[in-house]
N, C-alpha and C positions, 0 to 999 in steps of 0.2 A: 383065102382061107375058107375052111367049109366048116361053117357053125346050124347047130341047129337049131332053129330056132321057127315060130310059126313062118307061112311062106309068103304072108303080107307084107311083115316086115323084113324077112332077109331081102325081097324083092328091092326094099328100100334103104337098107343098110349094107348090101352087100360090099358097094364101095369104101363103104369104114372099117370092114372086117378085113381086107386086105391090103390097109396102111401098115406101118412098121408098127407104130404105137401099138395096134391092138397084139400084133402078132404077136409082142415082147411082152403086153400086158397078158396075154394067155399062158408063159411059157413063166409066168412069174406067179401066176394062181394055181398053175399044174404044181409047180415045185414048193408052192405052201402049202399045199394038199398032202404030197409026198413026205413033209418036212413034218409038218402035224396029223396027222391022222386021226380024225376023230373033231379036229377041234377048229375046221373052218365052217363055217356057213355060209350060206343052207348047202344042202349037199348041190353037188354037182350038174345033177341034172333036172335041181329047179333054181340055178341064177338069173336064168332068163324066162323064167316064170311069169313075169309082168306081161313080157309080149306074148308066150303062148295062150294066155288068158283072157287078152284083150285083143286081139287083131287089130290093126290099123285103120280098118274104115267104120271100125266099131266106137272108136274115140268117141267121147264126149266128155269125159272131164279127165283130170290130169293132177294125181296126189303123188308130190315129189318128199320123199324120206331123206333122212340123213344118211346111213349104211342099215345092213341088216343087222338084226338081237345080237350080240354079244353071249348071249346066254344059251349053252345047249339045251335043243329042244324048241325051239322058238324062232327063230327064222325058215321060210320056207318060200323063199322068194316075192314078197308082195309087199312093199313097205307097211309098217304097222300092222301087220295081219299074223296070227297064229293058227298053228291047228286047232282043231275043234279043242279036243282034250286040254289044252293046259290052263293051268290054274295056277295061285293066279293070274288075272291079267296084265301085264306089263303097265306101270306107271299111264305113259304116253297113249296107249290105246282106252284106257280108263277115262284118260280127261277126253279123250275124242268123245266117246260115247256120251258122257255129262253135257258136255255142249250140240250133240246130237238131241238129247234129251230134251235140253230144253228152250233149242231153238226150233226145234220141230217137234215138240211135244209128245213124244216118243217113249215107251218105256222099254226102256233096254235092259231092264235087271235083271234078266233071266239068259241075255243073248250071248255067246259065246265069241272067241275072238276069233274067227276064220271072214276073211272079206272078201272070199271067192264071192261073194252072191254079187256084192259091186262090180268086182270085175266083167264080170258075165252082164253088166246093163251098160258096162261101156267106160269103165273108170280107170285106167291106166294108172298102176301102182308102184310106182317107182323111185326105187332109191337112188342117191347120187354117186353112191359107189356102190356094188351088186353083192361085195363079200365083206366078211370080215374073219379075224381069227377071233376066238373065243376068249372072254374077258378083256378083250384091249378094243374096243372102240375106236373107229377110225384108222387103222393097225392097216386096212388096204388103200388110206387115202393117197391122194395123189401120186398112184401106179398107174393112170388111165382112164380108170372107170371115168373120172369128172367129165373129159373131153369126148369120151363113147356118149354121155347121157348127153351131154350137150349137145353133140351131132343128132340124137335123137328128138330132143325141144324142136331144134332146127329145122329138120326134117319134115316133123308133125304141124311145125306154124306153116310153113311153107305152101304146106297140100291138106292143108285140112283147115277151115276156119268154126268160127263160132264154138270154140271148146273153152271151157270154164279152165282155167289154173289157178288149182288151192297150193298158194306159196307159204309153208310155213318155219319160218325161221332164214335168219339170214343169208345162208347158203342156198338155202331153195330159191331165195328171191333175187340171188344174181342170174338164176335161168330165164327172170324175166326179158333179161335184153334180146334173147333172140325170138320175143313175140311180140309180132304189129298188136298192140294192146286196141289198136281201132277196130281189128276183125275178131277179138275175142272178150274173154270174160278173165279178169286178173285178178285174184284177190290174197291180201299178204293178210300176213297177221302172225304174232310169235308161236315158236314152235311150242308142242303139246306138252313136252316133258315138267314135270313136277317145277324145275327150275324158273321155268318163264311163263305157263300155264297164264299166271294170275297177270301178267304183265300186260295182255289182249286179246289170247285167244280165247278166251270164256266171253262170251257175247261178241264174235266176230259176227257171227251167223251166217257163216261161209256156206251151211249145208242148205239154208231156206233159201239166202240168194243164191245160189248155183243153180237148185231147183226153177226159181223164177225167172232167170237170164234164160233156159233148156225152154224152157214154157215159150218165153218172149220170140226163141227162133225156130219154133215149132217144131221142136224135139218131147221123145217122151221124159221126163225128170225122172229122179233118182230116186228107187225106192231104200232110203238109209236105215 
């Protein structure tokens, strides 16, 4: 199957794009599209936004989402990330920021919700499922996406070592299994959303360690 996507990773993906699974999971996001109009996200040709923004030999750390916004106007392919414009900021991205703040000392009250700037230093931002339909949360789970992102952990552990994964929340941290935790950087901690927030991830300090691990293997760190 011919997908477009940047040409580092179809190079490495292309065997997954012409399994049955994906082909049926394509032919099952075209016809929610068709079905809904208006009300899937992100549009179409930024689902695979994560990889045209990070290339694969660009990797160095690795933020895995739950699905994309729910909410129109707000996903646009990158886990956690908005456009510039909107206001306000999504729950989940808010407490990121707070524990960005004040685990790197950072003031971020004025910054807006777009995380292109990360991607572009090497931050692979991706969700476990790539779509959603508008107000239903999870509404594309277990169609495919799970086992595409999977292939992709896969993939990336395989041929690329020393990469930091920020696992946040349950689901993200069963992606653990398919990385040698000996050639890399793992670090779980509960997801951001208002729900679980106060349960661990406020003083995880996922962003100063990930920095310092980049340091330790002679990479440049993450300007967050």
């Amino acid at each position: 199957m011919e997908v477009k996507i940047e040409q580092s990773w179809k190079k490495l993906l292309q065997d997954e794009f012409d399994k049955p699974y994906f082909q049926q999971l394509v032919e099952f996001v075209k016809k929610e599209y068709q079905t809904y109009p208006g009300q899937i996200f992100p549009k179409g040709n930024e689902i695979l936004r994560a990889f045209d923004d990070c290339p694969f030999e660009h990797v160095k750390v690795v933020i895995l989402g739950q699905d994309p916004y729910p909410t129109k106007g707000h996903a646009h392919g990158l886990c956690f990330s908005v456009e510039p414009d909107v206001r306000p900021l999504p729950k989940s991205l808010m407490n990121i920021y707070k524990e960005i703040s004040e685990d790197m000392g950072i003031d971020l009250s004025d910054r807006n919700g777009d995380l292109r700037h990360w991607a572009e230093q090497g931050v692979l931002l991706l969700n476990a499922t790539l779509t959603v339909r508008e107000g239903t949360p999870e509404s594309h789970a277990n169609r495919g996406w799970e086992k595409f992102t999977d292939a992709v952990i896969k993939a990336l552990s395989e041929r690329n070592e020393h990469v930091v994964y920020m696992l946040w929340g349950s689901k993200a941290a069963k992606k653990a299994e398919h990385v040698p935790g000996s050639k890399n950087c793992i670090l779980n901690a509960p997801h951001p959303s208002p729900l679980s927030a106060y349960r661990g991830f406020f003083g995880c300090n996922h962003f100063s360690e990930a920095n310092k691990y980049l340091t330790e293997m002679g990479k440049t760190p993450i300007k967050w």
